[in-house]
C-alpha positions as CSV (number, residue, x, y, z in Angstrom):
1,X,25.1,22.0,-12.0
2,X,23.6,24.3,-14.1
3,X,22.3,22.9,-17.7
4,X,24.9,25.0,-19.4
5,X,27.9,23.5,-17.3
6,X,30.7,22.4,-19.9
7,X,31.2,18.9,-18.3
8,X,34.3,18.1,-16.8
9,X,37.4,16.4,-18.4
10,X,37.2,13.1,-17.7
11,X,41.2,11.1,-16.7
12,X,40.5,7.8,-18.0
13,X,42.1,4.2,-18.9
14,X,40.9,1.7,-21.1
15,X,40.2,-1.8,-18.8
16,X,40.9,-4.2,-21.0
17,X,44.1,-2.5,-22.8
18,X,44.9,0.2,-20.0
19,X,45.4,2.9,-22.8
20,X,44.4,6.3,-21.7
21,X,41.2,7.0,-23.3
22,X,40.8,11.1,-24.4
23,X,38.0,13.2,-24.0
24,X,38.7,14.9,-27.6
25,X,37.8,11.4,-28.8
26,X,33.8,12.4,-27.7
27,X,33.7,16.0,-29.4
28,X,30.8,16.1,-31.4
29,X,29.2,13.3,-29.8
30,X,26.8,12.2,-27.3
31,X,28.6,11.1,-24.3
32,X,27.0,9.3,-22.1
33,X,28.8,8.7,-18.6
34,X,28.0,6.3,-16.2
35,X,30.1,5.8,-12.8
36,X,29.2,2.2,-11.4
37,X,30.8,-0.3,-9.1
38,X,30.8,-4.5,-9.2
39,X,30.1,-4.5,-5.7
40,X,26.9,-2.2,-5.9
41,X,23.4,-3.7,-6.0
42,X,21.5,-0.8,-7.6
43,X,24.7,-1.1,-10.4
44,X,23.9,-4.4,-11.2
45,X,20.1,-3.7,-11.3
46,X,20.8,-0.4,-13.4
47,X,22.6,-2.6,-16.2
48,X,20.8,-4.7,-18.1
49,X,19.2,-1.3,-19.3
50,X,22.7,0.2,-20.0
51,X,23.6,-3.1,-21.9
52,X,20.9,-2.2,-24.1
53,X,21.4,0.9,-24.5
54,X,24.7,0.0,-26.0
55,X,23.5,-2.3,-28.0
56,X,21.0,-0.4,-29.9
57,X,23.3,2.9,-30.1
58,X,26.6,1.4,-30.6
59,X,27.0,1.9,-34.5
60,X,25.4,5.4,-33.9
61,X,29.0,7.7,-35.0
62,X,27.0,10.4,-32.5
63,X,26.9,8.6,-29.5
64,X,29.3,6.9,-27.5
65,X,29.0,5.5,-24.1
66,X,31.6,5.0,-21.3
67,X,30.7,3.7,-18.0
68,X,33.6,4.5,-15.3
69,X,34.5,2.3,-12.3
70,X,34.4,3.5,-8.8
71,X,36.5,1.9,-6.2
72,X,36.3,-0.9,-7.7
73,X,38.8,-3.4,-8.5
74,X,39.3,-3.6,-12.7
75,X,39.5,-7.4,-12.1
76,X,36.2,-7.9,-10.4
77,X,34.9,-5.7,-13.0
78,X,35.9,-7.6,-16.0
79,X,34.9,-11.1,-14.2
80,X,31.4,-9.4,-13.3
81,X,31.0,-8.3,-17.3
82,X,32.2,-11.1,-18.8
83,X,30.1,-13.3,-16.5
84,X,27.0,-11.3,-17.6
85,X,27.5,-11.0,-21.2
86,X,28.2,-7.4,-21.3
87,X,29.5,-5.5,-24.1
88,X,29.7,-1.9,-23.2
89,X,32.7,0.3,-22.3
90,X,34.4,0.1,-19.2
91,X,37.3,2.3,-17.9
92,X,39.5,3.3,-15.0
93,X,39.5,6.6,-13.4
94,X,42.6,7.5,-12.7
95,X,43.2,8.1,-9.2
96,X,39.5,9.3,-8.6
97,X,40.0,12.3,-10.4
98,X,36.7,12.2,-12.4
99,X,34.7,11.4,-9.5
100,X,36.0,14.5,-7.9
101,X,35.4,16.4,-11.3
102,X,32.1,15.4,-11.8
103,X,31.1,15.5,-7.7
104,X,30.2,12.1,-7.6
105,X,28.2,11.1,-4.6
106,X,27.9,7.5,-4.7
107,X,27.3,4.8,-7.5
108,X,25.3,4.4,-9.7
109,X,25.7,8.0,-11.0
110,X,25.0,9.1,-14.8
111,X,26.1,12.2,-16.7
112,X,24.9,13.1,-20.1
113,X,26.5,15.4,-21.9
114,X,25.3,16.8,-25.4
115,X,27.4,17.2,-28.7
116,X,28.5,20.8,-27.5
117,X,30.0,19.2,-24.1
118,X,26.9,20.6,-22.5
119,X,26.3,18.6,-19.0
120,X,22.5,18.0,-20.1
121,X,21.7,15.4,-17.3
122,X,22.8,14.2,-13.9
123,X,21.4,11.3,-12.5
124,X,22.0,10.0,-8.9
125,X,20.8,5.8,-8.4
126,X,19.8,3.6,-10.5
127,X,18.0,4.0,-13.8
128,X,15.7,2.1,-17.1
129,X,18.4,3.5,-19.9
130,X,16.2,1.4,-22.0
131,X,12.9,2.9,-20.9
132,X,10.6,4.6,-24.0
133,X,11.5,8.5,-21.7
134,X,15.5,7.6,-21.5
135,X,15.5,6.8,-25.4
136,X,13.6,9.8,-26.6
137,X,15.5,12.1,-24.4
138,X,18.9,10.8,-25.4
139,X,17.2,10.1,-29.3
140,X,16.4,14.3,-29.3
141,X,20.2,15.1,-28.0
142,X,21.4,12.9,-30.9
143,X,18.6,15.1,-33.2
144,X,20.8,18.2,-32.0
């Protein structure tokens, strides 16, 4: 994907209160996309970092952060947060439809997308989000 790709619309539910969740909501913002799975081991390494993430940028109005299950059962996914202590967003997609979208290959797999709805960043496996290079990068979007 080029760095000027407008990113894909995203199909999405809500976990915990199955409401459909819109992309309009994330206009102006930074969205940050992650596609994960409770039965993947570099996903469960990956979050601590996205926990914190969350945590420090969560009252940030120009950032939002929505981390998308991937054959995964929402059950499992809710049992493995809560069992954790994690606070972040989690959502359905709806029949795989933003996996297709974005060309997922595999789990863990993170988009970022600037205010514009600019695909900035695509990264495949597992990450430090809460690394001193991820928060500058994603610190100069918010800057934007």
């Amino acid at each position: 994907m080029a760095k000027s790709d407008q990113a894909p619309a995203i199909e999405i539910k809500d976990v915990a209160t199955g409401q459909k969740v819109a992309m309009e909501q994330f206009k102006g913002k930074v969205l940050f996309i992650n596609f994960w799975a409770s039965w993947c081991p570099p996903c469960k390494e990956e979050m601590p970092s996205l926990e914190a993430l969350h945590r420090e940028l969560r009252s940030d109005s120009r950032f939002a952060m929505l981390t998308i299950l991937y054959n995964d059962d929402p059950i499992n996914a809710i049992d493995y947060m809560k069992a954790n202590g994690y606070t972040f967003p989690v959502v359905t997609d709806h029949d795989g439809i933003s996996a297709k979208r974005y060309n997922v290959t595999g789990v863990p797999e993170t988009y970022v997308i600037d205010k514009k709805g600019t695909l900035r960043k695509r990264v495949i496996g597992a990450a430090d989000w809460n690394s001193p290079e991820a928060k500058t990068y994603i610190n100069a979007l918010l800057l934007e």
